[in-house]
The first five atom37 places (N, CA, C, CB, O) and aatype in JSON, in Angstrom:
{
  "aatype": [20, 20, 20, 20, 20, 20, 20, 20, 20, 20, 20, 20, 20, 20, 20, 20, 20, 20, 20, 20, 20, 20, 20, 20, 20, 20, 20, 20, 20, 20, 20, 20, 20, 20, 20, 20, 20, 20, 20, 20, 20, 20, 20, 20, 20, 20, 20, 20, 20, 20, 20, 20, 20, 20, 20, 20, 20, 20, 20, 20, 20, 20, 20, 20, 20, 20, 20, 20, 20, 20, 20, 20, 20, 20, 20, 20, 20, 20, 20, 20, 20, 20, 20, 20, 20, 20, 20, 20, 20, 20, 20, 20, 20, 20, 20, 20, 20, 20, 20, 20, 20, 20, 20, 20, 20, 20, 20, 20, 20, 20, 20, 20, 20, 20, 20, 20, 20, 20, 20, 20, 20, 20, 20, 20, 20, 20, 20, 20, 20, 20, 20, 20, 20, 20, 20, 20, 20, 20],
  "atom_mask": [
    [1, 1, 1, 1, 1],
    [1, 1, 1, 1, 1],
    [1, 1, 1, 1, 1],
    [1, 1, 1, 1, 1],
    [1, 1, 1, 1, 1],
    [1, 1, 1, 1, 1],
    [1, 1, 1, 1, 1],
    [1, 1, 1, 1, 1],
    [1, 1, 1, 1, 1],
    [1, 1, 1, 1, 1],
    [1, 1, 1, 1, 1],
    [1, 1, 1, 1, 1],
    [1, 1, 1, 1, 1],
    [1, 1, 1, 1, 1],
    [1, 1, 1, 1, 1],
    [1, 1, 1, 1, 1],
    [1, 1, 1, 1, 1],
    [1, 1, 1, 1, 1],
    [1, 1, 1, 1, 1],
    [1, 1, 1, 1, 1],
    [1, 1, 1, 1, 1],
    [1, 1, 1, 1, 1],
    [1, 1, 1, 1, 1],
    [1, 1, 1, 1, 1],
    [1, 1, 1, 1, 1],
    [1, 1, 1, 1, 1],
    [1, 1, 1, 1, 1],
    [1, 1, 1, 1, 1],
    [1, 1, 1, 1, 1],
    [1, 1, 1, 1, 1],
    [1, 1, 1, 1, 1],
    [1, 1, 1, 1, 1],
    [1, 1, 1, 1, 1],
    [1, 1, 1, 1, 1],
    [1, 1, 1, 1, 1],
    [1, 1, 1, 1, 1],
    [1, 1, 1, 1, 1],
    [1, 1, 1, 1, 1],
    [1, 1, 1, 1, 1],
    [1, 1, 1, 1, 1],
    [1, 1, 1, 1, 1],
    [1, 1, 1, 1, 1],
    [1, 1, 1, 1, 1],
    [1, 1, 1, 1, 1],
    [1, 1, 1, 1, 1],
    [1, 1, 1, 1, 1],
    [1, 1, 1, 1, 1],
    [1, 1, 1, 1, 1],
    [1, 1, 1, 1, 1],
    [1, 1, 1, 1, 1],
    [1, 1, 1, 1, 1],
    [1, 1, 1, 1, 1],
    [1, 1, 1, 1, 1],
    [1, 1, 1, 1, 1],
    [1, 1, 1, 1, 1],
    [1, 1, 1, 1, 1],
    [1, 1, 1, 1, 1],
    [1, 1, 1, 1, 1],
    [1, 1, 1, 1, 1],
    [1, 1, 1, 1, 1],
    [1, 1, 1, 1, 1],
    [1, 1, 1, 1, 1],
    [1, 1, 1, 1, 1],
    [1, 1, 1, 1, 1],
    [1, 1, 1, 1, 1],
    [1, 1, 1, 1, 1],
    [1, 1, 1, 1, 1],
    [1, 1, 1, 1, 1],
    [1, 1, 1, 1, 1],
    [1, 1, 1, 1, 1],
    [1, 1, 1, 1, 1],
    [1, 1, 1, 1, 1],
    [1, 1, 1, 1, 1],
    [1, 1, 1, 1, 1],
    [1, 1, 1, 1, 1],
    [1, 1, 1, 1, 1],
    [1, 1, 1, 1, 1],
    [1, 1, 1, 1, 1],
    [1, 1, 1, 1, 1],
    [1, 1, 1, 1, 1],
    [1, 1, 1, 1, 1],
    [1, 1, 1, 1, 1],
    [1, 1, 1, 1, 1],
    [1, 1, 1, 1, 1],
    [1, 1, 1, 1, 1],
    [1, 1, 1, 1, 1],
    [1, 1, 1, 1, 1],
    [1, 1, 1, 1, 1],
    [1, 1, 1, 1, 1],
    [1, 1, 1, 1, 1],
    [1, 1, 1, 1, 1],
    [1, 1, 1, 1, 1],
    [1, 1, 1, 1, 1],
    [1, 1, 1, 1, 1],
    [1, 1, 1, 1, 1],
    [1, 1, 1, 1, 1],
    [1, 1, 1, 1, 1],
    [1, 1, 1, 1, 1],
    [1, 1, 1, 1, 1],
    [1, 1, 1, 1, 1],
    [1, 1, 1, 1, 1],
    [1, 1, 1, 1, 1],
    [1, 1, 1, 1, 1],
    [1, 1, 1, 1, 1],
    [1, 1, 1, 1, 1],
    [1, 1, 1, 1, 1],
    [1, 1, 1, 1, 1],
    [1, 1, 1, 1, 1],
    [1, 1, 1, 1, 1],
    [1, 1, 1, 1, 1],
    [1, 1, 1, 1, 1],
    [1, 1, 1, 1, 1],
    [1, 1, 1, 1, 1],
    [1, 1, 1, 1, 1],
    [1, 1, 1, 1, 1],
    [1, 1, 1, 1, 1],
    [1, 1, 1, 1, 1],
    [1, 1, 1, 1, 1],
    [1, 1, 1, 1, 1],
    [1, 1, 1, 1, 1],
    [1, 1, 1, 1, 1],
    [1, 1, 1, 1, 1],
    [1, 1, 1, 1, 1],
    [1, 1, 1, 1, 1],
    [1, 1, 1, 1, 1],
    [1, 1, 1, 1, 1],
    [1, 1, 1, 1, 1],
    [1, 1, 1, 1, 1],
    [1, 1, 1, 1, 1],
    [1, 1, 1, 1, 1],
    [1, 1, 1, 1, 1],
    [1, 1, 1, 1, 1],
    [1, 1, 1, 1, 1],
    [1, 1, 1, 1, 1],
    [1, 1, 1, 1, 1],
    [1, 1, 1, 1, 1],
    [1, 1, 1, 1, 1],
    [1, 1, 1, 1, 1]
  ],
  "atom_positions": [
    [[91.23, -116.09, 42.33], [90.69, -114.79, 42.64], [89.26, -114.71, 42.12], [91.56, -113.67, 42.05], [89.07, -114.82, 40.91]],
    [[88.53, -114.57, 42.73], [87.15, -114.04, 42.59], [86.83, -112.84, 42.45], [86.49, -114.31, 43.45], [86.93, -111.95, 43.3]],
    [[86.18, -112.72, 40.66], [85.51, -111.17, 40.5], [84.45, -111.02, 41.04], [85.2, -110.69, 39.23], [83.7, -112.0, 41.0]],
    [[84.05, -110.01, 41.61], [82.58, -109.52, 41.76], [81.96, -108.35, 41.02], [82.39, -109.18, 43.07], [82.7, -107.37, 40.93]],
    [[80.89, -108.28, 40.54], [80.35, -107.41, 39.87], [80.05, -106.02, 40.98], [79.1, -108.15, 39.16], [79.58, -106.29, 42.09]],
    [[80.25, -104.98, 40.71], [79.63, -104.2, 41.31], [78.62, -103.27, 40.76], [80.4, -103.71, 41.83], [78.87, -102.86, 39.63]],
    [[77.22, -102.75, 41.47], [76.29, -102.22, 40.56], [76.34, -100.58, 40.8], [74.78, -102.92, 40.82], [76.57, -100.29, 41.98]],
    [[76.18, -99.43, 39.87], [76.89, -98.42, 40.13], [75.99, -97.48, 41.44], [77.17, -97.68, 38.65], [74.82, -97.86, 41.39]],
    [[76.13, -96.63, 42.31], [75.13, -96.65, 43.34], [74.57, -95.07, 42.85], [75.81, -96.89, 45.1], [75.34, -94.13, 42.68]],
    [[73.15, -94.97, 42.67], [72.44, -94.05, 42.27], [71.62, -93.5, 43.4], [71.76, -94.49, 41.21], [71.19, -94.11, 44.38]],
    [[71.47, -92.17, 43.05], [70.82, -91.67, 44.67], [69.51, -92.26, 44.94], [70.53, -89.93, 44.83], [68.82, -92.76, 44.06]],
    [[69.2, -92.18, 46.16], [67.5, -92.59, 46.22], [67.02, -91.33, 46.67], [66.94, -93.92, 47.39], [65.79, -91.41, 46.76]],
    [[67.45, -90.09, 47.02], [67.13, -89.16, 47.74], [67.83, -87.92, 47.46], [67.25, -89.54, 48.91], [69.05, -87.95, 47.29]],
    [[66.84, -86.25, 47.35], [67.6, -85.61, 46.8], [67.15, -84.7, 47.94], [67.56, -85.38, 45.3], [66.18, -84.98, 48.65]],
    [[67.97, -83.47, 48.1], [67.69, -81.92, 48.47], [66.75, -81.26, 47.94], [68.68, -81.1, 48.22], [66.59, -80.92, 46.77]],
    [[65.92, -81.05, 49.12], [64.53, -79.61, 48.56], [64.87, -78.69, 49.73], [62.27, -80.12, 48.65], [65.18, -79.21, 50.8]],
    [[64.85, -77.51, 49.61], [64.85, -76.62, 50.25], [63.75, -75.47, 49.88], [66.06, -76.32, 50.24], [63.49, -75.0, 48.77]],
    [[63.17, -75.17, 51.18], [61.99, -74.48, 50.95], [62.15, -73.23, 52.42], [60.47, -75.76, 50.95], [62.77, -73.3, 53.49]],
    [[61.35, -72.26, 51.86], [61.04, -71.16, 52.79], [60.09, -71.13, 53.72], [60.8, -70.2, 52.21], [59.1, -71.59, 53.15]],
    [[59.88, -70.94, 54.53], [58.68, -71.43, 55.32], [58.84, -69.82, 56.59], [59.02, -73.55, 56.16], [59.86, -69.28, 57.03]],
    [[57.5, -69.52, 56.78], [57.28, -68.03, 57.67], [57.62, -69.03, 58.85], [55.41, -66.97, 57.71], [57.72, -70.23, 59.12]],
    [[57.76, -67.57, 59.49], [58.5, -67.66, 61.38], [57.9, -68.55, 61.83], [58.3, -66.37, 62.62], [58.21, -69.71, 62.11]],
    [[56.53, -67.71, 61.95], [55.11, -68.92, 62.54], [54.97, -69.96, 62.47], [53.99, -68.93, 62.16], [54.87, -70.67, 63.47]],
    [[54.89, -70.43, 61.13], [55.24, -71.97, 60.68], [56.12, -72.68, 61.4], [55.79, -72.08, 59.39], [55.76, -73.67, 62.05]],
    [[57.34, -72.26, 61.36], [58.59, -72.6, 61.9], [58.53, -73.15, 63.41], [59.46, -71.36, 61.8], [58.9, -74.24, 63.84]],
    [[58.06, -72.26, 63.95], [57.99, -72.17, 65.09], [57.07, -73.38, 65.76], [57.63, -70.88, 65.28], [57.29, -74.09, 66.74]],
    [[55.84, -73.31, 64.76], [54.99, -74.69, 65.3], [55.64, -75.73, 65.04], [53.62, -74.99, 64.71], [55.64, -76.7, 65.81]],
    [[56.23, -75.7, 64.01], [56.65, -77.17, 63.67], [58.04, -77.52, 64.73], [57.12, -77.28, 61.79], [58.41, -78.67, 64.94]],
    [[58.6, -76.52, 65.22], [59.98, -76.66, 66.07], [58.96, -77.47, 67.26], [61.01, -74.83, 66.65], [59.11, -78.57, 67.79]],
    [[58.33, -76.87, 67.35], [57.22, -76.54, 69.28], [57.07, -78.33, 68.99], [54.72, -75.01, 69.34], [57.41, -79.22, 69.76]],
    [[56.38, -78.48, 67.49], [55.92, -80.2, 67.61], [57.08, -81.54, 68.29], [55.64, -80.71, 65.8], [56.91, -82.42, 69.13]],
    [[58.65, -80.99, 67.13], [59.42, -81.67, 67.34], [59.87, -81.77, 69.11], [60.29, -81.26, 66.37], [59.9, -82.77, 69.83]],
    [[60.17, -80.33, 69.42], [59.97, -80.36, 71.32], [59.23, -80.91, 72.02], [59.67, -79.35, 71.98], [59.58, -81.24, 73.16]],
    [[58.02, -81.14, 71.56], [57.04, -81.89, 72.34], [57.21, -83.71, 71.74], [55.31, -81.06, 72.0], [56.37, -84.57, 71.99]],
    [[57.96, -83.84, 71.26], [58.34, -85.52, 70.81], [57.36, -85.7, 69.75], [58.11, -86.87, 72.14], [57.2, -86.92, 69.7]],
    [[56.68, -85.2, 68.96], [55.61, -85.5, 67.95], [56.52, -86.59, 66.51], [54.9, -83.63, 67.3], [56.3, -87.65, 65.92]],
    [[57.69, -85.41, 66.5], [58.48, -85.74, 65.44], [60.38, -85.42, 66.18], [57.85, -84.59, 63.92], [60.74, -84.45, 66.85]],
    [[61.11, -86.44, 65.79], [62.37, -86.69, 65.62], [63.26, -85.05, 65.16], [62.38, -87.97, 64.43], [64.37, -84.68, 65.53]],
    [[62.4, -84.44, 64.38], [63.29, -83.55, 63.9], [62.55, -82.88, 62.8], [64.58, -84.19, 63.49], [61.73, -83.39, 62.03]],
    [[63.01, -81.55, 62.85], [62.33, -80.57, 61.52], [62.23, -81.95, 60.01], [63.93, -78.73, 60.97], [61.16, -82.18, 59.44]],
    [[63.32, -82.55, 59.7], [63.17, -83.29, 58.54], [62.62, -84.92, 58.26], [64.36, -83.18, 58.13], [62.56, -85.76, 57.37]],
    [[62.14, -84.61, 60.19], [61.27, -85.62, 60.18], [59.66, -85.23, 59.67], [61.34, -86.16, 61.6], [59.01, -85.66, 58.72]],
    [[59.35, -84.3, 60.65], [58.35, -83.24, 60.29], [57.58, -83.35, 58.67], [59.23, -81.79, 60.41], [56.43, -83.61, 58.29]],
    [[58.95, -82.97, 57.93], [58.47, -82.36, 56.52], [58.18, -83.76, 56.06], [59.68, -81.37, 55.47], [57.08, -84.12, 55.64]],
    [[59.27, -84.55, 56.19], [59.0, -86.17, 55.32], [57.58, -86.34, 55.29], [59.68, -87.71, 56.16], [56.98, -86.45, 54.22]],
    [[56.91, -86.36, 56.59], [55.59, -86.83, 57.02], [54.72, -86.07, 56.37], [55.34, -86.8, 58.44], [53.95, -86.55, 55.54]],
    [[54.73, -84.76, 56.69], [53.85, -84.03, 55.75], [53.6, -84.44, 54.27], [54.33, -82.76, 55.71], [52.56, -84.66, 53.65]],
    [[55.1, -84.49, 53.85], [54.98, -84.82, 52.25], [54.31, -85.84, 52.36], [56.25, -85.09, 51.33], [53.2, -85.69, 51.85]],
    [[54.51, -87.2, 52.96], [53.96, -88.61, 52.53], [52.61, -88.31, 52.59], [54.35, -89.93, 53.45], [51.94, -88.66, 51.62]],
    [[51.98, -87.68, 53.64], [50.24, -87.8, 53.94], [50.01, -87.31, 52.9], [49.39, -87.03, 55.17], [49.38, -87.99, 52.09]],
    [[50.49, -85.79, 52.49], [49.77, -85.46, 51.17], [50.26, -86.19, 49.7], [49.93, -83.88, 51.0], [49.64, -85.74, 48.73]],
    [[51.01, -86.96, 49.47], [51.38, -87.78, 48.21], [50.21, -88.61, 48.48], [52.96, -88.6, 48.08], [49.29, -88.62, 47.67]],
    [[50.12, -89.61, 49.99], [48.45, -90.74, 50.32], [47.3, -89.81, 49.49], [47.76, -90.87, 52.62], [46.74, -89.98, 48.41]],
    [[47.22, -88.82, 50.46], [45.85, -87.98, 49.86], [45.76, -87.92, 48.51], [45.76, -86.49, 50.25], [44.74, -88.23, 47.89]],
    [[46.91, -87.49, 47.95], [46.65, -87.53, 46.32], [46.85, -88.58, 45.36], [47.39, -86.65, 45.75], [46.86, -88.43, 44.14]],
    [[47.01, -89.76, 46.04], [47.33, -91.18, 45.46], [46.88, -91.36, 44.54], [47.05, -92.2, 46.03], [47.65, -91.6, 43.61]],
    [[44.82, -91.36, 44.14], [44.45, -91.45, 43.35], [44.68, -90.87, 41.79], [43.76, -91.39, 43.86], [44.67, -91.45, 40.7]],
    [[44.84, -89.79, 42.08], [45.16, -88.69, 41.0], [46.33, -88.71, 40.73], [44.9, -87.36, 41.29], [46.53, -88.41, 39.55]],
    [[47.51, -89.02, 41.48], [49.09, -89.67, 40.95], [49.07, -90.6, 40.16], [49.99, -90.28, 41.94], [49.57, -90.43, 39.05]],
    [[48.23, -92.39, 40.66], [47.96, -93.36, 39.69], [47.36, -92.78, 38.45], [47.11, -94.37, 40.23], [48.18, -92.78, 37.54]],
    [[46.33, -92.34, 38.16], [45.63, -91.9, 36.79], [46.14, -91.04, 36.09], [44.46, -91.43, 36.86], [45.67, -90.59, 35.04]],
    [[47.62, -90.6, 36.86], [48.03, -89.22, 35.65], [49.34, -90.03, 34.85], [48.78, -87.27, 36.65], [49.92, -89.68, 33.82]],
    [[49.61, -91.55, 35.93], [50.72, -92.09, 35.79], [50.67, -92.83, 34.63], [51.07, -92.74, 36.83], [51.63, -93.02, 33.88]],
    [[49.51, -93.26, 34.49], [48.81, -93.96, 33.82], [48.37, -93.49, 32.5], [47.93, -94.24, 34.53], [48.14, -94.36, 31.66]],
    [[48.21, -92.13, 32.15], [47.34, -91.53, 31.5], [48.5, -91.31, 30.66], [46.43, -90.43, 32.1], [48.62, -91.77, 29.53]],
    [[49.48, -90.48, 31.34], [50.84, -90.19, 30.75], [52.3, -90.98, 30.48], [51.14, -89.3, 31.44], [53.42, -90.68, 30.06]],
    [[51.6, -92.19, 30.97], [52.2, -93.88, 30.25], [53.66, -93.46, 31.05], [52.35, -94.17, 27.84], [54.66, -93.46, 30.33]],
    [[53.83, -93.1, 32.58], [54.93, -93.24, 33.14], [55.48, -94.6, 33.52], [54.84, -92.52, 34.08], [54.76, -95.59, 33.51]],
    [[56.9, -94.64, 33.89], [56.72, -95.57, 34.04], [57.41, -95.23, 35.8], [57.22, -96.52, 32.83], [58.14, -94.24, 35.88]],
    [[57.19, -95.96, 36.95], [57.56, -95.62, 38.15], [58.62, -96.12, 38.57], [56.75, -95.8, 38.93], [58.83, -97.29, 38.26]],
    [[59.43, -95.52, 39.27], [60.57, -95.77, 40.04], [62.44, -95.79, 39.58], [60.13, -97.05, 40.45], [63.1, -94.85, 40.03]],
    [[63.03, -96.66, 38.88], [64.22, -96.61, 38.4], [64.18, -97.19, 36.86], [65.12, -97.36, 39.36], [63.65, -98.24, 36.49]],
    [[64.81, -96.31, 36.16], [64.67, -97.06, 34.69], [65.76, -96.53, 33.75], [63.14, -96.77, 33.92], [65.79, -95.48, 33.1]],
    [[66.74, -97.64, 33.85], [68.11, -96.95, 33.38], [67.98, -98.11, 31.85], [69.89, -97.19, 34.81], [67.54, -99.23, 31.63]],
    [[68.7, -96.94, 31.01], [68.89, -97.34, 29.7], [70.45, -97.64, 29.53], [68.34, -96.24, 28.71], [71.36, -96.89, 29.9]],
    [[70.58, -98.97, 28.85], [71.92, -99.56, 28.45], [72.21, -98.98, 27.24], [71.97, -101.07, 28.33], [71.33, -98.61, 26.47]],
    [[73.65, -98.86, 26.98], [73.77, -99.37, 25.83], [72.99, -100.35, 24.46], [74.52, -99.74, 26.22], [72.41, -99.9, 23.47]],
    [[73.17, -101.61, 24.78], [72.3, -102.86, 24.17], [71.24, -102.63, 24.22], [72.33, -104.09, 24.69], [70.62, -103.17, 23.31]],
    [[70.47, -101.87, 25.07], [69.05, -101.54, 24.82], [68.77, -100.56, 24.17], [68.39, -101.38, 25.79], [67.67, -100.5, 23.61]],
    [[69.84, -99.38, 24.06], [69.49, -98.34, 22.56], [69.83, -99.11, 21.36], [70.52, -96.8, 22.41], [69.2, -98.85, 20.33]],
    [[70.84, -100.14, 21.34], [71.37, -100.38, 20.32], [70.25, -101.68, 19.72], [72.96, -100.65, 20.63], [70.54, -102.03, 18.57]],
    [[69.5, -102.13, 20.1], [67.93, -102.88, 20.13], [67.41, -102.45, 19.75], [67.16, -103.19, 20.97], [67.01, -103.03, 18.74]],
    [[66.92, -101.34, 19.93], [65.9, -100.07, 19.67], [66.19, -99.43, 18.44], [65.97, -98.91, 20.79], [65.21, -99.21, 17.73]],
    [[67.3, -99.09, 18.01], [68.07, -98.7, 16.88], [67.49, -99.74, 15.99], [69.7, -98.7, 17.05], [66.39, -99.58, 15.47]],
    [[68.16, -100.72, 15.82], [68.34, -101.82, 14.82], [66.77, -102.6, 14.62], [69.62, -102.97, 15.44], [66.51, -103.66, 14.05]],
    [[66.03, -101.8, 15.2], [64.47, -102.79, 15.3], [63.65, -101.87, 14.28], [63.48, -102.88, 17.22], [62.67, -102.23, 13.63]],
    [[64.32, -100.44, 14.26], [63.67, -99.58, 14.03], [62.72, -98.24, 14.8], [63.24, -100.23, 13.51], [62.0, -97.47, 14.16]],
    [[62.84, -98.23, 15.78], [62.43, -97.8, 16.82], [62.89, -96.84, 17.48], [62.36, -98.5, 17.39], [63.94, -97.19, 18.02]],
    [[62.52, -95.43, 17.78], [62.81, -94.59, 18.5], [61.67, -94.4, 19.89], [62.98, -93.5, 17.57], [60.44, -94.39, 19.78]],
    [[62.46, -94.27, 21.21], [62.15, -94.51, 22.73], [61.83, -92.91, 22.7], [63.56, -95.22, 23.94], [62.51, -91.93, 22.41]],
    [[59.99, -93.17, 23.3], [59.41, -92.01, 23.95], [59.76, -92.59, 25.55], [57.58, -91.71, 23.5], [59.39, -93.69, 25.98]],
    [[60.66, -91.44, 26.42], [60.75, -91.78, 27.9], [59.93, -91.31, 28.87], [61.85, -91.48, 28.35], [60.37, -90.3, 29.43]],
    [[58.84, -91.71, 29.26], [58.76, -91.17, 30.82], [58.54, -91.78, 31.52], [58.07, -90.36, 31.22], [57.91, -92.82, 31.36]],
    [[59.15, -91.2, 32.95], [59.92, -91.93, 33.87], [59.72, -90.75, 35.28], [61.68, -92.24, 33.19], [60.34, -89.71, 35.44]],
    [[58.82, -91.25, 36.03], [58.82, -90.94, 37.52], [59.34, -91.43, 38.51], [57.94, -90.94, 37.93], [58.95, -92.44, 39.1]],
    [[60.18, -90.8, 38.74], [61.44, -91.44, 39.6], [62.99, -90.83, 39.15], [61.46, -93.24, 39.31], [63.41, -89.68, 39.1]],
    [[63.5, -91.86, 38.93], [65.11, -91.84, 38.49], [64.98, -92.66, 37.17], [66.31, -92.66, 39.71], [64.45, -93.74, 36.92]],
    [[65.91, -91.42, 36.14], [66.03, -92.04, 34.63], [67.89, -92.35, 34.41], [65.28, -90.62, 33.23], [68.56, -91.37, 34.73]],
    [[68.46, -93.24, 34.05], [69.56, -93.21, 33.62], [70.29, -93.71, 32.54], [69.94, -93.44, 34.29], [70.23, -94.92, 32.34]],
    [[70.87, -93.11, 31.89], [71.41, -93.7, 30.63], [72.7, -94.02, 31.07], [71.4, -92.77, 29.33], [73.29, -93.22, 31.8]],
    [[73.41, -95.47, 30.61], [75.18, -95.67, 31.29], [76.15, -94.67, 30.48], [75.95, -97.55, 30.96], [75.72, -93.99, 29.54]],
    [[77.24, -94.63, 30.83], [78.47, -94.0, 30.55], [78.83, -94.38, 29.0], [79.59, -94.49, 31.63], [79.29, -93.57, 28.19]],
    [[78.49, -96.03, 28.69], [79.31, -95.9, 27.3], [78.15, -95.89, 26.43], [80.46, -97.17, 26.88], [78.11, -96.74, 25.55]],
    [[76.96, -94.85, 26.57], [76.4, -94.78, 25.2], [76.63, -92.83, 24.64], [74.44, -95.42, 25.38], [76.51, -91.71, 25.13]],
    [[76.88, -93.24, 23.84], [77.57, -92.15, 23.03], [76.44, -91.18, 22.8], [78.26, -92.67, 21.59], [75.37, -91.77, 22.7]],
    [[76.37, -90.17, 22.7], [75.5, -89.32, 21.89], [75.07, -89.74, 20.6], [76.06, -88.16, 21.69], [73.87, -89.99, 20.53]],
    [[75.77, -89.88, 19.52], [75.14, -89.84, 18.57], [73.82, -91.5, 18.87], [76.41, -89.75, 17.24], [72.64, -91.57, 18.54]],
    [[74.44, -92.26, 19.37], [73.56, -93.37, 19.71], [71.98, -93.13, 20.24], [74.31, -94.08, 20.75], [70.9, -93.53, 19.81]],
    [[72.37, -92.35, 21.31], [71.59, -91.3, 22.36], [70.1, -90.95, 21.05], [72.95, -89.4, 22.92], [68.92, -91.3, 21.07]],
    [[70.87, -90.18, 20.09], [70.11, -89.25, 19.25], [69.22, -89.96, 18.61], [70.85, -88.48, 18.32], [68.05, -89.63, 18.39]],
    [[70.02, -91.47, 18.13], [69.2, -92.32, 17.15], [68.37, -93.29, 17.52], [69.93, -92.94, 16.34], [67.73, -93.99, 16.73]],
    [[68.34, -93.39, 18.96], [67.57, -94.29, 19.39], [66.07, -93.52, 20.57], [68.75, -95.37, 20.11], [64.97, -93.95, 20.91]],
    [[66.73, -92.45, 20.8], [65.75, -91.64, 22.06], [64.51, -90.34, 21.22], [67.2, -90.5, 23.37], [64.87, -89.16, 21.22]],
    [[63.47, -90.63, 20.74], [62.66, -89.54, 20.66], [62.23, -88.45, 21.52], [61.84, -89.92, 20.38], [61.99, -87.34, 21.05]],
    [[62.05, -88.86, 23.37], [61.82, -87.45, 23.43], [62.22, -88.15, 25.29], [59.94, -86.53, 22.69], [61.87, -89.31, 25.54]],
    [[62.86, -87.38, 26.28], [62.57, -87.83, 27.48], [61.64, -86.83, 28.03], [63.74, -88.07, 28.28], [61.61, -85.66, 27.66]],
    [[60.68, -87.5, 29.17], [60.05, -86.45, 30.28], [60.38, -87.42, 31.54], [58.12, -86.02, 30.06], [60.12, -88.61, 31.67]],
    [[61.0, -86.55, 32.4], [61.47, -87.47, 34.01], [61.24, -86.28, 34.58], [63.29, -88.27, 34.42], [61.68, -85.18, 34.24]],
    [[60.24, -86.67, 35.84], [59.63, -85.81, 36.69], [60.45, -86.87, 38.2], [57.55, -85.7, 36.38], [59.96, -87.7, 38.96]],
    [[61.33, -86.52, 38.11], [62.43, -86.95, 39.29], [64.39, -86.67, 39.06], [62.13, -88.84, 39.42], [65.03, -85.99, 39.86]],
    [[64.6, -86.89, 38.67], [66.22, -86.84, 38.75], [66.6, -87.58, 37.27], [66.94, -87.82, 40.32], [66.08, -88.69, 37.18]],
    [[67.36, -87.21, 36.16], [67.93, -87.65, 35.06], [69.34, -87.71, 34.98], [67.51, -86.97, 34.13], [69.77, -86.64, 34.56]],
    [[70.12, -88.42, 35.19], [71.66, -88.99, 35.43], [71.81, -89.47, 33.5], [71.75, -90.79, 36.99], [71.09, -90.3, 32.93]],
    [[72.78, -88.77, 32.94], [73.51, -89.69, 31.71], [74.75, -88.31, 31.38], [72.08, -90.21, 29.94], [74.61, -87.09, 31.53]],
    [[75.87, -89.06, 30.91], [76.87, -88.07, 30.68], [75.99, -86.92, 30.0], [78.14, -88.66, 29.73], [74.86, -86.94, 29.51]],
    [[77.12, -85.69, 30.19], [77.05, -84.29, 29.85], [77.09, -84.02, 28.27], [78.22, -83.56, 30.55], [76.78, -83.0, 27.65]],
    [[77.57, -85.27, 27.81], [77.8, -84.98, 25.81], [76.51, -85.5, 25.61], [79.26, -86.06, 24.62], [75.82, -84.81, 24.86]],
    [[75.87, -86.69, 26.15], [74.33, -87.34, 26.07], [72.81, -86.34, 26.25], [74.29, -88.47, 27.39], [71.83, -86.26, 25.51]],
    [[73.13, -85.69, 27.49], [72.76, -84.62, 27.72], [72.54, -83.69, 26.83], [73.35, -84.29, 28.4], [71.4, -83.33, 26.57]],
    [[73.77, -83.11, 26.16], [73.65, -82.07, 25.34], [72.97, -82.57, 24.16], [74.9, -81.44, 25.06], [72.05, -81.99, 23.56]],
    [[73.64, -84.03, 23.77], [73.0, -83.93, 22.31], [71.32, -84.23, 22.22], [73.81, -85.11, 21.31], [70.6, -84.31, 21.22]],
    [[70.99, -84.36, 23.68], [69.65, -84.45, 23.56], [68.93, -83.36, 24.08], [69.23, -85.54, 24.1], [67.86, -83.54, 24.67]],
    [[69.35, -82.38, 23.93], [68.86, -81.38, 24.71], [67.31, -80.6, 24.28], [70.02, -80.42, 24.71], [66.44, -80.05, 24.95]],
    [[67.48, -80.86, 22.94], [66.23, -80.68, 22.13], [64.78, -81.63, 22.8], [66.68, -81.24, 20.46], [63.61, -81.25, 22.73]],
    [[65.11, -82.48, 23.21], [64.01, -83.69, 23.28], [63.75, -83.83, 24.99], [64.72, -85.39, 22.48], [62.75, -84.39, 25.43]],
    [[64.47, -83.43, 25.6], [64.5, -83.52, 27.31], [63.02, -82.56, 27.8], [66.32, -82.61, 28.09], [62.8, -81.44, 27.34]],
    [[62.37, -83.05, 28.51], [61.5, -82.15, 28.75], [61.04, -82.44, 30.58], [60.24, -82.34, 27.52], [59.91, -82.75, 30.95]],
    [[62.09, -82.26, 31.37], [62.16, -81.95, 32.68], [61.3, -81.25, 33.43], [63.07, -81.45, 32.85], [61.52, -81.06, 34.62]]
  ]
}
């Protein structure tokens, strides 16, 4: 029998919901009717991406400035418990997706994590969570 590892599956994509006037609405419906775009949530995707391009520059230098780090960056166990024993407490930030696994405990959490900032989505149990609740800065 052959084990396989499986890796746990984390979102890549979340829900925004926004208000938008009639008018608006209406052009952007009129675009999708005229074949411009696939669909209202084709529409918005596009919008967002041009203006994230446009602001590219000023994303890199803030990313940079504010020592993020980009995209997925999940914390183990063994890697708090590294961090612990080295002496070392973890300043986090993290644009994108941050995750801590299931078997690190809170108090671990406490002794190894100085402060998180995740300007995207933060996944780690609800006791991890709490006991860091002081230091989370979302």
């Amino acid at each position: 029998m052959k084990l396989v590892e499986t890796k746990p599956k984390f979102p890549d994509t979340d829900k925004v919901t926004i208000n938008l006037g009639l008018v608006d609405l209406a052009q952007m419906d009129l675009l999708v009717a005229e074949g411009f775009y696939t669909n209202r949530t084709d529409f918005v995707r596009t919008a967002i991406r041009n203006q994230l391009q446009q602001h590219g520059d000023v994303i890199r230098q803030t990313v940079t400035r504010k020592r993020f780090v980009m995209g997925m960056q999940r914390y183990t166990r063994a890697a708090l418990e590294a961090s612990v024993a080295a002496g070392e407490r973890l300043d986090i930030h993290v644009l994108g997706l941050a995750t801590i696994d299931d078997d690190v405990t809170p108090e671990l959490a406490r002794d190894a994590i100085a402060s998180i900032q995740v300007l995207g989505a933060f996944l780690a149990p609800a006791a991890v969570k709490s006991a860091l609740a002081d230091r989370i800065h979302i």
